[in-house]
VEXGU-631857 format. One line per 5 residues: their letters; for each residue x, y, z of C-alpha. Coordinates in nm, 2 decimals, decimal comma, padded with zeros to 4 digits. Layout:
<dopas>
A	X Y Z ~ ...;
</dopas>
This chain:
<dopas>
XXXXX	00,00 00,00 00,00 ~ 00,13 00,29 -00,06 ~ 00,24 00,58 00,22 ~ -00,06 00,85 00,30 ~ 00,03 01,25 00,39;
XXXXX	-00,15 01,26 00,71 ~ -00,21 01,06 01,00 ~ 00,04 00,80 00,94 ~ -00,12 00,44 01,06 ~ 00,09 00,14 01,06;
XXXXX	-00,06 -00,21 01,03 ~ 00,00 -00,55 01,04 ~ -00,09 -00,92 01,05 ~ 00,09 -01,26 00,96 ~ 00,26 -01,41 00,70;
XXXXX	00,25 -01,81 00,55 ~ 00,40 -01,98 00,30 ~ 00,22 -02,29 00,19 ~ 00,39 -02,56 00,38 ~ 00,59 -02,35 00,56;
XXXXX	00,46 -02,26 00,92 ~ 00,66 -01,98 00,96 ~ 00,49 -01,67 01,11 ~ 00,60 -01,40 01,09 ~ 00,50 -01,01 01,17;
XXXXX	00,49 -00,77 00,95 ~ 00,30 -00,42 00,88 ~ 00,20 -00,16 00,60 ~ 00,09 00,21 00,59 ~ -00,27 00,29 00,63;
XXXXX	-00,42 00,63 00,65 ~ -00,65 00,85 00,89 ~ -01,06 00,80 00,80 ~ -01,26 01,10 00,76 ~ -01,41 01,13 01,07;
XXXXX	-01,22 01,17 01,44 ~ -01,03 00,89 01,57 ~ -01,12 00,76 01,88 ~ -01,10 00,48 02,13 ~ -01,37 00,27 02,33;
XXXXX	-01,30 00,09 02,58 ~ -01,53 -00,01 02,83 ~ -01,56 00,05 03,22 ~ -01,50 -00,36 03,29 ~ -01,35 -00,60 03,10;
XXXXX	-01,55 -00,97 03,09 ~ -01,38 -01,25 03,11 ~ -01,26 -01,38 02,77 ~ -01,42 -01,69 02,67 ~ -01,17 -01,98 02,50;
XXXXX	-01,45 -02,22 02,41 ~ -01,42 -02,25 02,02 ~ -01,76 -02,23 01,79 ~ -01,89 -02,56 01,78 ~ -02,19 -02,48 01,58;
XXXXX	-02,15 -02,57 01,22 ~ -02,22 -02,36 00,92 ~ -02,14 -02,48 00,57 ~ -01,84 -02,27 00,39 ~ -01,91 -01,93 00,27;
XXXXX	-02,27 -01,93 00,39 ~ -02,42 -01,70 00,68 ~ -02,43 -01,90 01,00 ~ -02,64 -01,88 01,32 ~ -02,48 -01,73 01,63;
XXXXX	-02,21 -01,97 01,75 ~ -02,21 -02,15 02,08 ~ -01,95 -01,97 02,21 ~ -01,95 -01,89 02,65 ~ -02,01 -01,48 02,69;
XXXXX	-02,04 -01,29 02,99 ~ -02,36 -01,29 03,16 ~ -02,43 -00,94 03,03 ~ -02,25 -00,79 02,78 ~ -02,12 -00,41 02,93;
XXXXX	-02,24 -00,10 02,72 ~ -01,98 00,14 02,68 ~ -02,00 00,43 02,92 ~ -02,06 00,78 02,82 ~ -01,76 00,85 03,03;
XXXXX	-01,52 00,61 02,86 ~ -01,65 00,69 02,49 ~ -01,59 01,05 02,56 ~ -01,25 00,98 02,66 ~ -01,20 00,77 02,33;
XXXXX	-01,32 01,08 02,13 ~ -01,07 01,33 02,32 ~ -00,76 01,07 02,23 ~ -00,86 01,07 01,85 ~ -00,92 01,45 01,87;
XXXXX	-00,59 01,50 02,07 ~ -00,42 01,24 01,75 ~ -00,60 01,46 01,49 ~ -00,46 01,75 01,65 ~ -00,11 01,62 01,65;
XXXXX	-00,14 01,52 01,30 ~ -00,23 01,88 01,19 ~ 00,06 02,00 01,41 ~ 00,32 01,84 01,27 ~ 00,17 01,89 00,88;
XXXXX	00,19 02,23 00,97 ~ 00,53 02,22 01,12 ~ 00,69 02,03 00,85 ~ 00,55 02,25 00,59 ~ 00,71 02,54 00,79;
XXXXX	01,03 02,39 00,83 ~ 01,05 02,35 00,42 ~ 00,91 02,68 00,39 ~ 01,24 02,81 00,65 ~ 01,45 02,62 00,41;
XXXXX	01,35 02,75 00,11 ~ 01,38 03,10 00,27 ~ 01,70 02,99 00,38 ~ 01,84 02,93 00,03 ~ 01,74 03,21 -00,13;
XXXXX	01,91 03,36 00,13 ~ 02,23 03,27 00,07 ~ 02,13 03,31 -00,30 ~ 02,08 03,70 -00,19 ~ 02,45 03,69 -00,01;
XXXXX	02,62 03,55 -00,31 ~ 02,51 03,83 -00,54 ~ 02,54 04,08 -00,26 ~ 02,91 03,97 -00,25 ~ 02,94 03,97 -00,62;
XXXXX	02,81 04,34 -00,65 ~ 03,07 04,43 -00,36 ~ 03,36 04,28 -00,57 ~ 03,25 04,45 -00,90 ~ 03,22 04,79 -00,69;
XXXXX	03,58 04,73 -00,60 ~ 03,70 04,63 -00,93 ~ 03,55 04,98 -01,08 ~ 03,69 05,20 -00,78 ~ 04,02 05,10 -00,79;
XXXXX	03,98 05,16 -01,18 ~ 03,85 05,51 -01,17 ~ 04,14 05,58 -00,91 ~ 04,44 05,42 -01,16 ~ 04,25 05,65 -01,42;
XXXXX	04,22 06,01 -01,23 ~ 04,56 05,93 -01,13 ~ 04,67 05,90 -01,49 ~ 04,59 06,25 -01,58 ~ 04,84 06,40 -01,31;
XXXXX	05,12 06,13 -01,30 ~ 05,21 05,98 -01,63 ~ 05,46 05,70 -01,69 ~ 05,57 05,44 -01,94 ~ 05,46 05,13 -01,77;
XXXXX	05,23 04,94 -01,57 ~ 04,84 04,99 -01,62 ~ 04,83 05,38 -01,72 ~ 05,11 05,29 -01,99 ~ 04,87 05,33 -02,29;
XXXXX	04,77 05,71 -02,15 ~ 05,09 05,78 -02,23 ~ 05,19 06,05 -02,51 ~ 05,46 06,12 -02,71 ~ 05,39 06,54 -02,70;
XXXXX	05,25 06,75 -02,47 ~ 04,97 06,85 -02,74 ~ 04,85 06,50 -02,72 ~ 04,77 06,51 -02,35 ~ 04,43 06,67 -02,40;
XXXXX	04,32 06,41 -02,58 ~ 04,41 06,13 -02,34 ~ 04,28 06,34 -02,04 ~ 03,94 06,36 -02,26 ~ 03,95 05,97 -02,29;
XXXXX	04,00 05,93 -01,92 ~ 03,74 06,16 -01,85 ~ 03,48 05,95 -02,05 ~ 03,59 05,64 -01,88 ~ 03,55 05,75 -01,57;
XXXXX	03,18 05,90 -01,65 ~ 03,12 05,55 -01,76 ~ 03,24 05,38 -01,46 ~ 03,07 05,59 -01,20 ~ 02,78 05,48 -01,39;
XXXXX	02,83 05,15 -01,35 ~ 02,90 05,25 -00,94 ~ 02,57 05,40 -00,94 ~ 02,37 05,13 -01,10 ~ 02,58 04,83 -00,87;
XXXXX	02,51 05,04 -00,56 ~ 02,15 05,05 -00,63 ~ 02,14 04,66 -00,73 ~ 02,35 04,62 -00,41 ~ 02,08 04,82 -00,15;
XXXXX	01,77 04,64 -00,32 ~ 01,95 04,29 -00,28 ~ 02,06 04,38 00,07 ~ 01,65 04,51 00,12 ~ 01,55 04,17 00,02;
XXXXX	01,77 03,94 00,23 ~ 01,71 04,15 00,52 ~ 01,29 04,12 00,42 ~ 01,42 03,72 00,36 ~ 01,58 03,71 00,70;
XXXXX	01,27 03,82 00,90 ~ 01,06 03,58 00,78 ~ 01,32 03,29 00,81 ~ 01,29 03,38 01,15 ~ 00,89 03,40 01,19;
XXXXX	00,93 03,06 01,02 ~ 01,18 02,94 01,28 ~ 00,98 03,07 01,61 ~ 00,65 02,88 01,41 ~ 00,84 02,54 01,37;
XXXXX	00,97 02,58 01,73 ~ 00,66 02,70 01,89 ~ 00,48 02,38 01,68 ~ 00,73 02,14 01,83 ~ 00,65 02,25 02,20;
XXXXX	00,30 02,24 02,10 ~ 00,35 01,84 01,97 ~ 00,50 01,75 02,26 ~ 00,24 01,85 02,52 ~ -00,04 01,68 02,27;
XXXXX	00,14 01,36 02,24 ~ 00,16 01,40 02,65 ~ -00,19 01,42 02,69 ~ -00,26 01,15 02,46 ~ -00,05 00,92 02,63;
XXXXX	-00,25 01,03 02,95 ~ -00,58 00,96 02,81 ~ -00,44 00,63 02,67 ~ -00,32 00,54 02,99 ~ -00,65 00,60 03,15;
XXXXX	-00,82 00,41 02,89 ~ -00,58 00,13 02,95 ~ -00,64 00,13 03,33 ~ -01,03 00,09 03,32 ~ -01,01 -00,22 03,08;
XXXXX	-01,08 -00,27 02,70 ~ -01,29 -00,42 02,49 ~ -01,26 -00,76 02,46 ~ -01,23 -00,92 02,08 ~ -01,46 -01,23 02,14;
XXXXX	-01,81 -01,16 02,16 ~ -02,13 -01,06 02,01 ~ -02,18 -00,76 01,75 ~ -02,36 -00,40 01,86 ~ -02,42 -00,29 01,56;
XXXXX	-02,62 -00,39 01,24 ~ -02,50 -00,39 00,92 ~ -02,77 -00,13 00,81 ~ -02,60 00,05 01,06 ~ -02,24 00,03 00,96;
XXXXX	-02,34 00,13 00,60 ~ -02,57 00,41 00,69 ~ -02,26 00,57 00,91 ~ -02,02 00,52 00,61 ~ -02,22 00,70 00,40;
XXXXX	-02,22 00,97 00,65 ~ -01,84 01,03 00,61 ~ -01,89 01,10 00,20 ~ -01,65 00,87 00,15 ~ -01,65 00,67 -00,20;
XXXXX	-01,59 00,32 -00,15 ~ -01,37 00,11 -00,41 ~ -01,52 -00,20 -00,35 ~ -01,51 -00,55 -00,54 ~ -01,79 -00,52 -00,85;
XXXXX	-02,11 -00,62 -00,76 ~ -02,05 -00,55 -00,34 ~ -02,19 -00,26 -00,20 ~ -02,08 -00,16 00,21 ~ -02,37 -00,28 00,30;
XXXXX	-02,27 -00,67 00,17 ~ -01,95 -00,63 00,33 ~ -02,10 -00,54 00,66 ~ -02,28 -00,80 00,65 ~ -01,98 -01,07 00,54;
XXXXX	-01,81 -00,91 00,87 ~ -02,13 -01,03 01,08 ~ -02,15 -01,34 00,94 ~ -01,82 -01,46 00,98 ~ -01,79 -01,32 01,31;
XXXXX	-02,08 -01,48 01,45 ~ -01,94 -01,80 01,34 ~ -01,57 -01,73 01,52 ~ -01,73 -01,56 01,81 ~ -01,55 -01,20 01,69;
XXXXX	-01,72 -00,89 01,73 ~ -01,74 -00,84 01,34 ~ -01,87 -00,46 01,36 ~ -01,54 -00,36 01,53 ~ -01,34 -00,60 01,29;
XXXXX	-01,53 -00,39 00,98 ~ -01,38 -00,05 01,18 ~ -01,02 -00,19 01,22 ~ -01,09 -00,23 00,84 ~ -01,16 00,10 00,74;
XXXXX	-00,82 00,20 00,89 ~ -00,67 -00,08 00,74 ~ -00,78 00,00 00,39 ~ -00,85 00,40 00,41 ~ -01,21 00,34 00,43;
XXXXX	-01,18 00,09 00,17 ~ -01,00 00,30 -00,08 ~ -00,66 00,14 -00,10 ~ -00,62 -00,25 -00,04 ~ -00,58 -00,51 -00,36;
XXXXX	-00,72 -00,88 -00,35 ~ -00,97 -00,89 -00,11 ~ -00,73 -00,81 00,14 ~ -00,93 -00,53 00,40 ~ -00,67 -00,56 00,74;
XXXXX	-00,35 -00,55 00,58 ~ -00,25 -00,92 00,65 ~ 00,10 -00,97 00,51 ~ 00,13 -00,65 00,42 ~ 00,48 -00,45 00,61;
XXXXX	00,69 -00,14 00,50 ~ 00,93 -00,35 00,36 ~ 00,69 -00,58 00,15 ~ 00,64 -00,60 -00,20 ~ 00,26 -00,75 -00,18;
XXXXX	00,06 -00,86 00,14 ~ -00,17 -01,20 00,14 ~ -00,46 -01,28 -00,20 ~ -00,78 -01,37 -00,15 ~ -01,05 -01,48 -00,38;
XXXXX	-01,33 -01,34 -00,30 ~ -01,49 -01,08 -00,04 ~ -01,62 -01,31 00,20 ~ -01,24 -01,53 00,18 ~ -01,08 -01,19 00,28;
XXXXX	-01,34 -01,08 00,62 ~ -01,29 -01,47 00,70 ~ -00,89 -01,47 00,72 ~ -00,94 -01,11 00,93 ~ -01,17 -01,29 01,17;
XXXXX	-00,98 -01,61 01,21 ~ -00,72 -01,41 01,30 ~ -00,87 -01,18 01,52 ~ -00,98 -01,52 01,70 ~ -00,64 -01,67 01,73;
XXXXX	-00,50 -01,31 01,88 ~ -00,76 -01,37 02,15 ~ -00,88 -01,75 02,20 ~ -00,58 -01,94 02,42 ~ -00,71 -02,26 02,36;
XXXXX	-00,95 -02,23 02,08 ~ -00,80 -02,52 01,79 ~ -00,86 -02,51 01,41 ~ -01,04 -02,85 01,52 ~ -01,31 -02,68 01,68;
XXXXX	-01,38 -02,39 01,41 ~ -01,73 -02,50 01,23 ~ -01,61 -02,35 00,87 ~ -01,22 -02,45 00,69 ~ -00,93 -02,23 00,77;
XXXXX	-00,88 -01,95 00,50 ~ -00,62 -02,14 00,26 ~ -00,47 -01,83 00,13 ~ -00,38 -01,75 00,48 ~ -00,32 -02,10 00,71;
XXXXX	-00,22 -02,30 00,36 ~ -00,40 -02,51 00,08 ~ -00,28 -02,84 00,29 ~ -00,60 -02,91 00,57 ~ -00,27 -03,06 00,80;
XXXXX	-00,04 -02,77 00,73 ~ -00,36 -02,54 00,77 ~ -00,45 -02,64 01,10 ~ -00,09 -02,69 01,28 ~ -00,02 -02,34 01,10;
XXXXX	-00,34 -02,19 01,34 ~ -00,28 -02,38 01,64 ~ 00,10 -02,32 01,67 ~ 00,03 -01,93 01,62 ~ 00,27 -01,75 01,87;
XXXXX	00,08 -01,53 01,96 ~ -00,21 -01,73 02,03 ~ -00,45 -01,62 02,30 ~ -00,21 -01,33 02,39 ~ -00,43 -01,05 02,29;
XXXXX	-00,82 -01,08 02,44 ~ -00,87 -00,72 02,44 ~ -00,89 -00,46 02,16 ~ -00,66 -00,15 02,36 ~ -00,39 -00,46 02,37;
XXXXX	-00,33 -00,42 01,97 ~ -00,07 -00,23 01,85 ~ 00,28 -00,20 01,99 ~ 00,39 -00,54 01,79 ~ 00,01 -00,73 01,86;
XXXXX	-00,11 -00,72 01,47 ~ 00,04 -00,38 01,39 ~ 00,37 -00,15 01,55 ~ 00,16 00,20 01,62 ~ 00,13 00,20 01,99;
XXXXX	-00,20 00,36 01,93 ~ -00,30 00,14 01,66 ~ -00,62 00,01 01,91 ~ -00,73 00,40 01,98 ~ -00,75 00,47 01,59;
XXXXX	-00,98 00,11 01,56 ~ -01,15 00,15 01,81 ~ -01,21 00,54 01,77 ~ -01,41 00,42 01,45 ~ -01,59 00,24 01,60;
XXXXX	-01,68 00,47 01,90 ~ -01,79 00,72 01,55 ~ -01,98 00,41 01,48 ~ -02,19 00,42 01,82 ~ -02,23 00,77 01,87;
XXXXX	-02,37 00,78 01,52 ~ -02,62 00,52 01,62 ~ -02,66 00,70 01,93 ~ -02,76 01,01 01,75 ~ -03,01 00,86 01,55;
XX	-03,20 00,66 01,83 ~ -03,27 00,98 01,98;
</dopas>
């Protein structure tokens, strides 16, 4: 994928080679969604269920909700925890304005900078040339009074004293010519010294605006990692469990950001919301906040190739990230492994739909040692644990997920009322 100008978002997910089990983790470069990034955690974390979906749904058909253990009740997300998750993605769009605006000072201080010292070079040039013609009209007054036979006066030099009129005439019109040329260098020389000095000032405006932006990054980025830490302390939201949100609903709050979605022919948002329900009701994933780690993943579905909407194999140093077939092939690799992140003893043995071959490998044994040997396997129950190395490096990779899908509610939220 290629790199975005603001809000840089780094993502990643696993990569498998056929036979070869060999995870490994890697990441691409995503891009900020239209609306604010946010996170949403929620006031108490339930305890993570590892009992695998044992209800069976045939391959690429919708399923009925798995028998997967939940909590008792499913929390809501406070008010007081999704206003917190909007104030980290405003502090992050903040900082990413910031630092666009700093950067584009900085270039404009270097530009200023050069022609600066494209100012000082001709200002240097006209001092030399002003030189040059001094000394000249000096050897050539001289010359009239104080004729000799030799060095640079030598062809002012007459052979009768009736011929020395004529030479002091010819002197005379040099030097008219050459004070000219004084005049006309010492006016090019106080309009080039005007201009660096008019250069100079705004070099420096453009120095105190870089510094005074810098200052200004720091104390966002402070606060954010405040907010995250508080977010962190009252628990996150876990990755197993049911959906919130409808597909109707996903679809009608995309179209609310006026985004264009480049979708595969014939697949509208509202399809793919629903692929992301399907699949994760039948892994037990929360497959509304698996379509919002998605729009980050793919620029609200503006730049991904094959299918591929979470970045899986895709890093900064990769040439191409994982193929799928089809839509549905694509959601189903995100899910399944979303549910290895988070289920410690969940086994491709107890999934009721095939491993995603372009992920886990074409081989069913390869496939299923390939998912039950994943190191990181259970290690990541809860959504503000991503990032930081879990599926992606941005330590606030979870906040920018989870901030879409805190837009998501509110939206909802709004409507309802």
């Amino acid at each position: 994928m290629r790199r975005w100008s603001v809000g840089v978002l780094v993502v990643a997910g696993v990569a498998l080679a056929g036979a070869n089990p060999a995870w490994a983790q890697t990441g691409v470069t995503g891009t900020t969604v239209p609306d604010v990034v946010t996170t949403t955690p929620v006031t108490a974390p339930p305890t993570t269920s590892t009992t695998a979906v044992t209800t069976p749904a045939a391959v690429g058909t919708p399923a009925p909700a798995p028998a997967v253990a939940q909590p008792a009740a499913t929390p809501a997300v406070s008010s007081e925890t999704l206003h917190a998750g909007i104030e980290l993605g405003r502090l992050t769009a903040r900082i990413n304005a910031v630092t666009q605006a700093r950067d584009a000072a900085q270039q404009d201080h270097d530009r200023m900078q050069a022609e600066i010292d494209q100012l000082s070079a001709r200002l240097a040039d006209a001092e030399a040339r002003l030189g040059a013609i001094r000394d000249r009209i000096l050897r050539s007054m001289l010359a009239i009074y104080h004729r000799n036979d030799s060095g640079p006066v030598a062809a002012l030099s007459v052979p009768a004293s009736e011929d020395f009129g004529s030479g002091r005439a010819y002197v005379n019109a040099t030097v008219v010519v050459d004070q000219r040329l004084v005049r006309q260098l010492n006016d090019l020389q106080d309009g080039l010294a005007q201009d660096r000095a008019r250069q100079s000032d705004l070099r420096d405006a453009l120095q105190r605006t870089t510094n005074d932006l810098s200052v200004e990054k720091q104390r966002l980025e402070g606060l954010r990692g405040d907010q995250q830490g508080l977010l962190d302390q009252w628990g996150g939201l876990t990755i197993l469990g049911p959906a919130t949100l409808t597909a109707a609903q996903m679809a009608a709050w995309f179209d609310s950001t006026g985004v264009e979605a480049h979708l595969p022919p014939d697949t509208t948002v509202t399809d793919l919301a629903g692929l992301f329900l399907d699949e994760g009701r039948v892994h037990g994933v929360r497959g509304d906040v698996a379509f919002a780690q998605s729009i980050i993943e793919t620029g609200s579905f503006t730049e991904y190739s094959y299918n591929n909407f979470s970045g899986i194999g895709w890093c900064d140093s990769c040439s191409t990230g994982h193929r799928f077939d089809t839509p549905r092939d694509g959601v189903r690799a995100q899910i399944q492994l979303l549910r290895n992140y988070a289920d410690a003893a969940g086994r491709a043995s107890d999934l009721s739909v095939s491993l995603e071959p372009a992920l886990y490998g074409s081989d069913p044994v390869t496939a299923q040692r390939n998912y039950d040997t994943f190191f990181l396997k259970g290690k990541v129950p809860f959504w503000n644990q991503m990032g930081n190395g879990n599926w992606a490096t941005d330590p606030f990779y979870a906040g920018k997920v989870l901030g879409v899908y805190a837009r998501m509610l509110a939206s909802v939220s709004r409507v309802s009322r």
